[in-house]
N, CA, C and O of each residue as an XYZ file, in Angstrom:
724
protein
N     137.726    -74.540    -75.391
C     136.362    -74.293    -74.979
C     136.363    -73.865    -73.515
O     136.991    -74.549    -72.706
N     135.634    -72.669    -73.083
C     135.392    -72.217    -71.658
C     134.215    -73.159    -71.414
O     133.320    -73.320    -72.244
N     134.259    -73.705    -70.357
C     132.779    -74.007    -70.246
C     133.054    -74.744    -69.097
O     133.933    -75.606    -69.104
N     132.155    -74.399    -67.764
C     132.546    -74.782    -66.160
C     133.443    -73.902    -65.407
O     133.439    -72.673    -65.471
N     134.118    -74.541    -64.776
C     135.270    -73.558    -64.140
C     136.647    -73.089    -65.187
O     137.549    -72.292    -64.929
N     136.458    -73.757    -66.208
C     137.126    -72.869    -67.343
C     137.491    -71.425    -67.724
O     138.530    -70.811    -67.967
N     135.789    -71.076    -67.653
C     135.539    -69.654    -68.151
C     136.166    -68.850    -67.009
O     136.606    -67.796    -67.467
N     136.383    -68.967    -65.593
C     137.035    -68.134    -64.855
C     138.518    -68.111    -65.536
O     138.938    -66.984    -65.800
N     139.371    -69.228    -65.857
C     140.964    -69.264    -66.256
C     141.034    -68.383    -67.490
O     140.471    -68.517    -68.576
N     141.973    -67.327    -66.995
C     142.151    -66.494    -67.820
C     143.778    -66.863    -68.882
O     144.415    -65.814    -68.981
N     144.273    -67.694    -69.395
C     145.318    -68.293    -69.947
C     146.111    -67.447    -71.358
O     145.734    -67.310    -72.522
N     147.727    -66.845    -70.416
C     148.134    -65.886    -71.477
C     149.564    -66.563    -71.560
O     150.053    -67.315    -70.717
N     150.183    -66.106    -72.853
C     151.513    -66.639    -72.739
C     152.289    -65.419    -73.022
O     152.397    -64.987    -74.169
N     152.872    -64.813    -71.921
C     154.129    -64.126    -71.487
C     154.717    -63.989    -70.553
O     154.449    -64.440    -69.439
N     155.680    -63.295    -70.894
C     156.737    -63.098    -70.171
C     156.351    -62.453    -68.779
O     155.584    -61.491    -68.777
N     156.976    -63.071    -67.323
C     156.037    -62.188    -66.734
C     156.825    -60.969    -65.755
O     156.418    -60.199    -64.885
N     158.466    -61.295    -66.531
C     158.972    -60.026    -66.239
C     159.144    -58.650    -66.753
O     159.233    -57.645    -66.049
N     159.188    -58.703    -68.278
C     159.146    -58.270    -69.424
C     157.522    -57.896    -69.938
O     157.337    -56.841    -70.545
N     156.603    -58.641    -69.710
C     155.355    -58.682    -70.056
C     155.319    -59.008    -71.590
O     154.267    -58.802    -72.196
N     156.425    -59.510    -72.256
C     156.285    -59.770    -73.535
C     155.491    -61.074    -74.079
O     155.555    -62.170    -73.523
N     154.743    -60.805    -75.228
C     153.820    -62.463    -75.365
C     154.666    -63.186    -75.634
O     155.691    -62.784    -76.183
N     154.440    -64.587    -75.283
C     155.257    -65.555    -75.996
C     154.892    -66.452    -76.119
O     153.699    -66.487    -75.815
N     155.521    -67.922    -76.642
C     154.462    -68.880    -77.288
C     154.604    -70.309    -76.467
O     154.068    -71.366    -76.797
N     155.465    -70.085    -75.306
C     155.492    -71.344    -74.680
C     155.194    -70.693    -72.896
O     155.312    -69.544    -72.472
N     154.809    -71.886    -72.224
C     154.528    -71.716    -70.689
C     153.893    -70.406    -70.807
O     154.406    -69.287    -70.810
N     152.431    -70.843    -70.924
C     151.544    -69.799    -70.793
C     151.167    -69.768    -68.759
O     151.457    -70.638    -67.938
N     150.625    -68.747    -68.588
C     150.163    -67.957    -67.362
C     148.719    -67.846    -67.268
O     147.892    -67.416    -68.071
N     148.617    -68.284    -66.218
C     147.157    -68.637    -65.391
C     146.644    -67.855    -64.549
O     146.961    -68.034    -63.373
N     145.805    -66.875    -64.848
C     145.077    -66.243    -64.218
C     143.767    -66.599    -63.393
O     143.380    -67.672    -63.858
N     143.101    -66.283    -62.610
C     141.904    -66.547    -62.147
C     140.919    -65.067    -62.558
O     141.633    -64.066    -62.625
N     139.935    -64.895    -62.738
C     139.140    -64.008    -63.089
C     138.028    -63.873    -62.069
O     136.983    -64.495    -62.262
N     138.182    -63.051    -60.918
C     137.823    -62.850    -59.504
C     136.476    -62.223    -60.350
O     135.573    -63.059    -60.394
N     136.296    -61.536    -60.713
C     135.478    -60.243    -61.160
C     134.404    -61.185    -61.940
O     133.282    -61.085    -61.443
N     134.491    -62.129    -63.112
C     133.712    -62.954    -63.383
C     133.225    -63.543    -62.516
O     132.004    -63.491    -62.664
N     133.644    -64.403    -61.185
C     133.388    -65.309    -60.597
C     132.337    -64.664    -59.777
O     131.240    -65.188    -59.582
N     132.867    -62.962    -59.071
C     131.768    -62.607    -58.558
C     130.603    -61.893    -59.094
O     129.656    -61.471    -58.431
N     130.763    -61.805    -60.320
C     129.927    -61.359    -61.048
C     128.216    -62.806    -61.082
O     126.990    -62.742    -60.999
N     129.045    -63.640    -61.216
C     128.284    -65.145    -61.505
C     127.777    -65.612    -60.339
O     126.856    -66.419    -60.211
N     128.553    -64.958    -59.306
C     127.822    -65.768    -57.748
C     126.273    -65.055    -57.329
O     125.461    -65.566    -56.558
N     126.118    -63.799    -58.023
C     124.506    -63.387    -57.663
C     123.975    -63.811    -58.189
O     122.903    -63.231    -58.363
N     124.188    -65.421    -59.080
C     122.695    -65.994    -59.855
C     123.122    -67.194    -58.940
O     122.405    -68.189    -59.048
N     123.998    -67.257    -58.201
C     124.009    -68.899    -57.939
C     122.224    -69.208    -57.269
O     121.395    -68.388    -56.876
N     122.143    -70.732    -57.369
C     120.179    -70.896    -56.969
C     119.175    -70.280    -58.120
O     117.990    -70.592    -57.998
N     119.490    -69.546    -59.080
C     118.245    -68.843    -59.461
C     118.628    -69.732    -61.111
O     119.704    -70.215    -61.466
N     117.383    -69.694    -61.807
C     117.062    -70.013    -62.877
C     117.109    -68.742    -63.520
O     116.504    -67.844    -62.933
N     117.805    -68.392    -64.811
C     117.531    -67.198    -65.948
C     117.413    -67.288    -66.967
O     118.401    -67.469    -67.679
N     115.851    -67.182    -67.613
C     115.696    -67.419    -68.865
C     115.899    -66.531    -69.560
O     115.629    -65.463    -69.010
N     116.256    -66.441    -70.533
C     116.137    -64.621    -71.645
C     115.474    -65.156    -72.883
O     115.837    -66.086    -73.604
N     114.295    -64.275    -72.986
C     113.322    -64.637    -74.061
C     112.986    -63.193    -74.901
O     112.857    -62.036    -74.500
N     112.910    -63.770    -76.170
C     112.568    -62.563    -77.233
C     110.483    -62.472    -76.909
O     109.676    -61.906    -77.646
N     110.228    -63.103    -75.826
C     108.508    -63.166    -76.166
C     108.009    -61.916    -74.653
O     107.611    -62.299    -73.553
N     108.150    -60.827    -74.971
C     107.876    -59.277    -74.121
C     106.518    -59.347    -73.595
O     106.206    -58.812    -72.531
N     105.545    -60.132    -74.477
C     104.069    -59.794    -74.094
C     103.873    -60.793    -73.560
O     102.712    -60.840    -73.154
N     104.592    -61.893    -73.279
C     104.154    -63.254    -72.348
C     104.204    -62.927    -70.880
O     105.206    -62.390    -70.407
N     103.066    -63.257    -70.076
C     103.605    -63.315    -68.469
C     104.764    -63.878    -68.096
O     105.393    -64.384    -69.026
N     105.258    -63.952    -66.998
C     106.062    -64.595    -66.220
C     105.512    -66.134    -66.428
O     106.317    -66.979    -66.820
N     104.540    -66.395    -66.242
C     103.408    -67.728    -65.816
C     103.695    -68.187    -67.047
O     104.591    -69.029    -66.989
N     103.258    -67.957    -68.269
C     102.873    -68.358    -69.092
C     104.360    -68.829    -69.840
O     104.448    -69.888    -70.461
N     105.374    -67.984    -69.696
C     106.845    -68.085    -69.776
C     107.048    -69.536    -69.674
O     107.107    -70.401    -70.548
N     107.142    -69.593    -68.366
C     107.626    -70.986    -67.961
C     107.198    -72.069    -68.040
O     107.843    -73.112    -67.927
N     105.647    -71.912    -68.316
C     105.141    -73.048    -68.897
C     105.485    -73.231    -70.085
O     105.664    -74.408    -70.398
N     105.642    -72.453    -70.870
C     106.360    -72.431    -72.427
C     107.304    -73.470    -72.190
O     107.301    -74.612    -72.649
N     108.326    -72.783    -71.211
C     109.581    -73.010    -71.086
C     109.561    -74.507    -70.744
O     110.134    -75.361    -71.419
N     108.667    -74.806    -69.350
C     108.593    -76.072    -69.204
C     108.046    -77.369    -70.106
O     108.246    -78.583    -70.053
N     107.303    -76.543    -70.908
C     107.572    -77.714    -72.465
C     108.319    -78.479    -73.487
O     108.444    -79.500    -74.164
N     108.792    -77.123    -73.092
C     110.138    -77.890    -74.372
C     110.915    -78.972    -73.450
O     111.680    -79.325    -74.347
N     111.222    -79.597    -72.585
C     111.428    -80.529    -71.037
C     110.876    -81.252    -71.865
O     111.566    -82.008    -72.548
N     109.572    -81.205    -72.003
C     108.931    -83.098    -72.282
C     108.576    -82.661    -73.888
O     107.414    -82.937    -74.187
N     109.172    -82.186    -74.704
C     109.019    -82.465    -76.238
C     110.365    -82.816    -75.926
O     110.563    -84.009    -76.159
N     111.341    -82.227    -75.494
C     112.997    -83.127    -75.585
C     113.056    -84.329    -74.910
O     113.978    -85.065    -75.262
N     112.164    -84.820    -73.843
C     112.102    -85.974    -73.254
C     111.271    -86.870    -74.472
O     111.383    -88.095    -74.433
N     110.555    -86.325    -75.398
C     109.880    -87.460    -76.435
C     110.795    -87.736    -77.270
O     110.896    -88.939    -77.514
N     111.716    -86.850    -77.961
C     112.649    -87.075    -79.106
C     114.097    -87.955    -77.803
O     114.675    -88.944    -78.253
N     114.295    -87.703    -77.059
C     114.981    -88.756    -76.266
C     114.686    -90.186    -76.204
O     115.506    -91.096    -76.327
N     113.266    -90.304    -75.975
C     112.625    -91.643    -76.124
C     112.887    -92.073    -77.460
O     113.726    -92.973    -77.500
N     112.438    -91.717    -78.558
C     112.817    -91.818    -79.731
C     113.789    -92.457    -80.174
O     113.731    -93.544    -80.749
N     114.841    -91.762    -79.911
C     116.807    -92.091    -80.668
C     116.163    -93.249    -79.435
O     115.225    -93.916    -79.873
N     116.369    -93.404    -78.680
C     116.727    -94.442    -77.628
C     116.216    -95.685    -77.317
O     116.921    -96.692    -77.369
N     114.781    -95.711    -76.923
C     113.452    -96.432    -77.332
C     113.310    -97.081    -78.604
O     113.235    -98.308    -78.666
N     113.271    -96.381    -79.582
C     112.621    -96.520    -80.835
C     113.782    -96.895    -81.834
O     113.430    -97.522    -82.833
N     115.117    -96.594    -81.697
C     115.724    -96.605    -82.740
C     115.388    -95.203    -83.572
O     116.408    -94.989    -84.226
N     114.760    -94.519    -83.749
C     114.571    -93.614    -84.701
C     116.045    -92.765    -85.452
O     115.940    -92.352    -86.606
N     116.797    -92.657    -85.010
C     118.355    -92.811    -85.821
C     119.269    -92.990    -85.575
O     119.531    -92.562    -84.451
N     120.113    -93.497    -86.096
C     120.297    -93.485    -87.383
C     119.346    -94.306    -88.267
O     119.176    -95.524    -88.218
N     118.728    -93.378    -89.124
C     117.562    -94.554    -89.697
C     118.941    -95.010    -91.064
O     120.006    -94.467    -91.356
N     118.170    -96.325    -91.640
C     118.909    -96.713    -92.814
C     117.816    -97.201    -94.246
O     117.612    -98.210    -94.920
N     117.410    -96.034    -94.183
C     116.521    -95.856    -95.453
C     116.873    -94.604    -96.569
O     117.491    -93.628    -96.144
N     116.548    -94.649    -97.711
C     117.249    -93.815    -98.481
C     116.056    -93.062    -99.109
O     116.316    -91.864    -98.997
N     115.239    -93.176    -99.526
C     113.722    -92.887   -100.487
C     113.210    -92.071    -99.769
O     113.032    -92.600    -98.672
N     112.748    -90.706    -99.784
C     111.672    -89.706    -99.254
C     110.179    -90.944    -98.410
O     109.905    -91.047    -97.215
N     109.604    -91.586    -99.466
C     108.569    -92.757    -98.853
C     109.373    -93.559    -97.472
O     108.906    -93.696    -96.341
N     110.183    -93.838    -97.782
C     110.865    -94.835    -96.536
C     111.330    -94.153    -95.345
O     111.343    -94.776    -94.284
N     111.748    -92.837    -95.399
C     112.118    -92.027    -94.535
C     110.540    -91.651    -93.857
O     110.324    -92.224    -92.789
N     109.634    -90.915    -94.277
C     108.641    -90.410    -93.806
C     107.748    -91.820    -93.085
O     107.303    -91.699    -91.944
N     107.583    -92.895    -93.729
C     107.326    -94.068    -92.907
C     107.782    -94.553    -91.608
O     107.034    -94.814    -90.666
N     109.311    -94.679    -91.614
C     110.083    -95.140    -90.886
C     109.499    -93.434    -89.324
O     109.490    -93.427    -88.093
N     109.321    -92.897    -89.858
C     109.400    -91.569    -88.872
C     107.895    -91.792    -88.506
O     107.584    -91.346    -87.402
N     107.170    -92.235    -89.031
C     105.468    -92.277    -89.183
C     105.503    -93.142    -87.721
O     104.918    -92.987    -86.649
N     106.443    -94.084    -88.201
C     106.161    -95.331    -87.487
C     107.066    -95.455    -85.861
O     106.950    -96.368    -85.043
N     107.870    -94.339    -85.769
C     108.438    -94.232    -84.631
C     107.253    -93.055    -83.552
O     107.103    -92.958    -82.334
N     106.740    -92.479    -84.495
C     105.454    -91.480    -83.630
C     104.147    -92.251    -83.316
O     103.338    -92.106    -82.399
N     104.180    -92.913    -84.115
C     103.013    -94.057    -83.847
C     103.339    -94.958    -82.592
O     102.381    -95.284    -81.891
N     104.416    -95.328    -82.293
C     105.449    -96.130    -81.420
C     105.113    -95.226    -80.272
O     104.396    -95.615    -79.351
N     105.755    -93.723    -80.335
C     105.727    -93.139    -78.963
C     104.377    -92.960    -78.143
O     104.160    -93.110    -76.941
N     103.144    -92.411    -79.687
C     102.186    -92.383    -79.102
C     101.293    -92.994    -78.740
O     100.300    -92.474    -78.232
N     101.444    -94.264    -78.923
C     101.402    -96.148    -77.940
C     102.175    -95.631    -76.604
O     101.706    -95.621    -75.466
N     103.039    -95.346    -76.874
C     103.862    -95.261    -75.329
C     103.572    -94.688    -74.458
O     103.567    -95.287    -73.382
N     103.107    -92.945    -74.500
C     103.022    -92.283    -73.788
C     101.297    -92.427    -73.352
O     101.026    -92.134    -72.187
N     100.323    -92.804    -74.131
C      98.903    -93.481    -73.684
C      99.405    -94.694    -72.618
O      98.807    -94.847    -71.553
N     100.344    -95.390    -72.928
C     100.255    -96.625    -72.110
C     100.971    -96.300    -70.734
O     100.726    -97.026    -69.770
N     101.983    -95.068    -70.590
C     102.481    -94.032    -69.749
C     101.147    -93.675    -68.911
O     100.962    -94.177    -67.802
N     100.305    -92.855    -69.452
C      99.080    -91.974    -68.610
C      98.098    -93.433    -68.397
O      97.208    -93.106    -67.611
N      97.947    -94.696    -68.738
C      97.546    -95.628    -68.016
C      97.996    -95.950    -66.525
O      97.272    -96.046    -65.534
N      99.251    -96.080    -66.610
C      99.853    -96.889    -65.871
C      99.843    -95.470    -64.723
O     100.499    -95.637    -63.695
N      99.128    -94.132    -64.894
C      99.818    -93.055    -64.180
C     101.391    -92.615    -63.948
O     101.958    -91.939    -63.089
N     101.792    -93.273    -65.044
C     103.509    -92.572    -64.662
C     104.254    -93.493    -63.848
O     105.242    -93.030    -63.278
N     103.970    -94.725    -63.678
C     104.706    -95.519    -62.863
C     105.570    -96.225    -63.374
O     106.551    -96.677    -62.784
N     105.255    -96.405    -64.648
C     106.379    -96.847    -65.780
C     107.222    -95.707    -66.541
O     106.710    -94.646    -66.899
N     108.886    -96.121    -66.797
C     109.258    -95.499    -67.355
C     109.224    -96.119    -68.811
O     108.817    -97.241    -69.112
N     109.756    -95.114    -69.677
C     109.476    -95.689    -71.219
C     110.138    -97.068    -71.179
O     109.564    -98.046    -71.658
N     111.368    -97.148    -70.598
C     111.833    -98.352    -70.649
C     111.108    -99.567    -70.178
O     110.639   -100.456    -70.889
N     111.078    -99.467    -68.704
C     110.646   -100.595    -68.038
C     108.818   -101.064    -68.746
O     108.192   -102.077    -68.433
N     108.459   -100.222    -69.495
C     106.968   -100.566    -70.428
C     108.153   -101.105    -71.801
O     107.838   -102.279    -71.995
N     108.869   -100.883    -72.398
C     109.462   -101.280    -73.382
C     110.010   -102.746    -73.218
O     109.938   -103.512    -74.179
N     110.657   -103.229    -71.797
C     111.292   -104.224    -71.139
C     110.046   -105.224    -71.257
O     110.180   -106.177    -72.025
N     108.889   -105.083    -70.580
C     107.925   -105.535    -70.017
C     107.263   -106.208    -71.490
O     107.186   -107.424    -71.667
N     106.733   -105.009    -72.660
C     106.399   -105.828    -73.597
C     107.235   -107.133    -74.737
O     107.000   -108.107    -75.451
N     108.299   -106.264    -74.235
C     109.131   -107.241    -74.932
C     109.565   -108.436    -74.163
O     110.240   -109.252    -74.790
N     109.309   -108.675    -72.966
C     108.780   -110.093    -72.157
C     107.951   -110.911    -72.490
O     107.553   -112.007    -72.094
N     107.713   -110.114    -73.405
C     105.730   -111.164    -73.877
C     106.358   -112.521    -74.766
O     107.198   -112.392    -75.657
N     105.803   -113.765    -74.356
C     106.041   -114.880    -75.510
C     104.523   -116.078    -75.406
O     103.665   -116.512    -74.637
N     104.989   -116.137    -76.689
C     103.816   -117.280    -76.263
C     104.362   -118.421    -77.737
O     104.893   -118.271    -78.837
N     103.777   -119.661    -76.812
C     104.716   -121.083    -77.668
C     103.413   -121.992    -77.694
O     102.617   -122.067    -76.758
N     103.318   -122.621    -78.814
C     102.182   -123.531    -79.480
C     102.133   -124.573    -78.661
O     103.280   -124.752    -78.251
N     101.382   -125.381    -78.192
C     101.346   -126.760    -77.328
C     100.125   -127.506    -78.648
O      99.705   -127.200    -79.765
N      99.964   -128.550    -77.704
C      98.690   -129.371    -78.533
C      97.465   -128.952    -78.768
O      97.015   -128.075    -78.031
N      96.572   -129.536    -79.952
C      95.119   -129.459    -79.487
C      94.360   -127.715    -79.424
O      93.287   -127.324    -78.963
N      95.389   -127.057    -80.053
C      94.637   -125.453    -80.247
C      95.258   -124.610    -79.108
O      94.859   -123.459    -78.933
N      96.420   -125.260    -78.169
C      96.478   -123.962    -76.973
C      97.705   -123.212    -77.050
O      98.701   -123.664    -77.617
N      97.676   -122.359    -76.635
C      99.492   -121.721    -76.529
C      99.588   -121.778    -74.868
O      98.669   -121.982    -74.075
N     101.280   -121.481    -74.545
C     101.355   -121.102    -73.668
C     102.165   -119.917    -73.461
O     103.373   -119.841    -73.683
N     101.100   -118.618    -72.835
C     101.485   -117.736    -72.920
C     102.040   -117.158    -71.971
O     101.687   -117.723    -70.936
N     103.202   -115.751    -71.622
C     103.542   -115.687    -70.093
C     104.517   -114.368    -70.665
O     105.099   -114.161    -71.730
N     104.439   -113.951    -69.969
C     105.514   -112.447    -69.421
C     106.331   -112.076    -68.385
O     106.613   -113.163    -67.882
N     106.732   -111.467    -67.926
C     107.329   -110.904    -66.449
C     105.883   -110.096    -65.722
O     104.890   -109.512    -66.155
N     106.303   -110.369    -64.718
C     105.284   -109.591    -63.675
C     104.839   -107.663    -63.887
O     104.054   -107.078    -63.140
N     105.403   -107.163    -64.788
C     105.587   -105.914    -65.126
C     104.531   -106.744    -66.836
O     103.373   -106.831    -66.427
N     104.539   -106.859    -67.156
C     103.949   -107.487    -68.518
C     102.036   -107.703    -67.728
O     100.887   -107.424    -68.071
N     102.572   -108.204    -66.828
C     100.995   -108.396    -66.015
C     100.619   -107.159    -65.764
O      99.436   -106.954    -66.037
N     101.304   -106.109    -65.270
C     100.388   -105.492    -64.468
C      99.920   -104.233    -65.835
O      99.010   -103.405    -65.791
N     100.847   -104.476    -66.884
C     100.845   -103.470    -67.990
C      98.808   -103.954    -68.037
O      97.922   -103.118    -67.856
N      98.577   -105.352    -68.302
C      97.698   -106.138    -68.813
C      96.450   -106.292    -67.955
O      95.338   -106.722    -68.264
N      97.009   -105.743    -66.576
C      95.411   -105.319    -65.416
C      94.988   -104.301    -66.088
O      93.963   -104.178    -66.758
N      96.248   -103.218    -65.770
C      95.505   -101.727    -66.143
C      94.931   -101.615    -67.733
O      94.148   -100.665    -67.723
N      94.985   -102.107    -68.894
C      94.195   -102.174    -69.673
C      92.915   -103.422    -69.650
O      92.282   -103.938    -70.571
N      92.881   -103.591    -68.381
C      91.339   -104.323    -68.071
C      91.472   -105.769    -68.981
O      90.474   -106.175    -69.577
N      92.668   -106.466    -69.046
C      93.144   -107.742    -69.589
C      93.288   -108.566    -68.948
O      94.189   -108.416    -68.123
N      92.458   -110.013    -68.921
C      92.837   -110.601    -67.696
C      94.180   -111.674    -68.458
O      93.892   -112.653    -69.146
N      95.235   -111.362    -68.244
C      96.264   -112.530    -68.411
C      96.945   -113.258    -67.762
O      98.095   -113.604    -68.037
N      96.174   -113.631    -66.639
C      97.081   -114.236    -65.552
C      97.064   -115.730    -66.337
O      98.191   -116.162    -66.096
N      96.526   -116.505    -66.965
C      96.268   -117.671    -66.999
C      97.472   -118.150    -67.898
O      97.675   -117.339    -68.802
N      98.101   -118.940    -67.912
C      99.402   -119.668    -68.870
C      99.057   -120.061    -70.134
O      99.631   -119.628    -71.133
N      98.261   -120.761    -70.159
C      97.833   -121.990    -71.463
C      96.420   -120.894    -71.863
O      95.563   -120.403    -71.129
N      96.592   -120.817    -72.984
C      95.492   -119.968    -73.514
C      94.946   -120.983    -74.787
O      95.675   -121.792    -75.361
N      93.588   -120.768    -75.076
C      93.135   -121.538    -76.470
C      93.483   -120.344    -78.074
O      93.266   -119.133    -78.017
N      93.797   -120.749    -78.806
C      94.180   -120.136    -80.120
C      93.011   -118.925    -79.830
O      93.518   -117.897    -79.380
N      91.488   -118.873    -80.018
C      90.753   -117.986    -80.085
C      91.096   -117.178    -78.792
O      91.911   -116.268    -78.640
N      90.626   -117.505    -78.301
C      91.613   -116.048    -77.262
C      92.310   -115.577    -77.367
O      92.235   -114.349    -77.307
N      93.503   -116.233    -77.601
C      95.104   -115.086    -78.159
C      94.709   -114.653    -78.966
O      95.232   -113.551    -79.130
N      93.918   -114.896    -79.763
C      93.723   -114.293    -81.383
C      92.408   -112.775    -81.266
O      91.868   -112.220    -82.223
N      92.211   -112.439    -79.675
C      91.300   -111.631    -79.240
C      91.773   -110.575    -78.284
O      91.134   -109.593    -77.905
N      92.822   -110.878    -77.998
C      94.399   -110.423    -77.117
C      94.327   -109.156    -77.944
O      94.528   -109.340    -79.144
N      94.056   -107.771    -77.524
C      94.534   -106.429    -77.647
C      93.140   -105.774    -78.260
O      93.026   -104.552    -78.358
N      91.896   -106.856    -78.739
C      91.215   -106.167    -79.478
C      90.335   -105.448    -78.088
O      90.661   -105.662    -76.920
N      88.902   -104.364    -78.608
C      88.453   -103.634    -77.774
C      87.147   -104.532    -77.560
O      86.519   -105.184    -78.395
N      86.902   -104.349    -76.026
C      85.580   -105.423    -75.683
C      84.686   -104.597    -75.624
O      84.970   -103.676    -74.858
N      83.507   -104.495    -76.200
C      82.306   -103.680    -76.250
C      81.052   -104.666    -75.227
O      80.404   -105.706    -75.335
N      81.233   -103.661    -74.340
C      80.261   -103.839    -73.186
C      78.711   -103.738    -73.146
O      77.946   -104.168    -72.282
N      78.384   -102.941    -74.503
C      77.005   -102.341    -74.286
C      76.327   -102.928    -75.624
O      76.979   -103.496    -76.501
N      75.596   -102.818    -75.648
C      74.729   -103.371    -76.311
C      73.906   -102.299    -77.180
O      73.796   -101.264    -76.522
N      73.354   -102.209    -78.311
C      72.330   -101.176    -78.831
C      71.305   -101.633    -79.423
O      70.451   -100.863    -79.862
């Protein structure tokens, strides 16, 4: 495979008095002419696109999309597990996939909450901090990491408190309707 400073090594096996090929102690060339051929893009970005009637502008925004659709399917395998899945049935496959897009698109809402201050992980870390353990008399005690809190400001949650009563946890994520009709 050429690929890096490879593609300059030009690698032959002969003779290099004779010039005859041969099949052992090959000869190492450098390929000047490639190299300077390649140094008038050094710094520049070059896209080559089959799309003639697109602007320049519109190009790269194209271009700059496919960036964060490959940054979602990254989250995915990584985040999510999404594969190797271990399901066999057309139903179980399309579920299992249902349920990893459903996953991201929890994620990336809870992403444009937080303004981007979380990465997928450290929101992945954070919820999975969450516990809560039964005590007496109806209460839990509930608690997270400090990243678990602040997930729980910005959706307008107040969870600072430890010991929660059963009905409250049991009200934990639903939507509070403010207004009245």
């Amino acid at each position: 495979m050429k690929k890096g400073g490879k593609r300059y090594l030009e690698v032959e096996a002969k003779d290099l008095k004779t010039g005859e090929i041969k099949k052992l102690e090959p000869h190492i060339t450098i390929d000047e002419e490639q190299i300077a051929f390649d140094e008038q893009f050094d710094g520049m970005n070059v896209l080559i696109t089959s799309e003639i009637t697109l602007s320049d502008e519109a190009m790269l925004s194209n271009y700059r999309a496919l960036g964060s659709i490959e940054d979602c399917f990254r989250v995915l395998k990584t985040n999510f597990d999404a594969r190797p899945i271990y399901v066999w049935t057309k139903p179980h496959i399309e579920s299992h996939f249902l349920i990893c897009f459903i996953a991201l698109t929890i994620m990336r809402l809870l992403e444009f909450k937080l303004d981007h201050t979380f990465s997928p992980q450290k929101i992945q870390k954070a919820l999975r901090s969450a516990q809560c353990h039964p005590l007496d008399r109806g209460y839990w005690e509930v608690f997270g990491n400090v990243d678990f809190q602040r997930i729980n400001e910005a959706l307008g949650m107040d969870w600072t408190k430890r010991y929660v009563p059963l009905e409250k946890l049991r009200q934990y994520g639903k939507p509070v309707c403010t207004t009245t009709l």
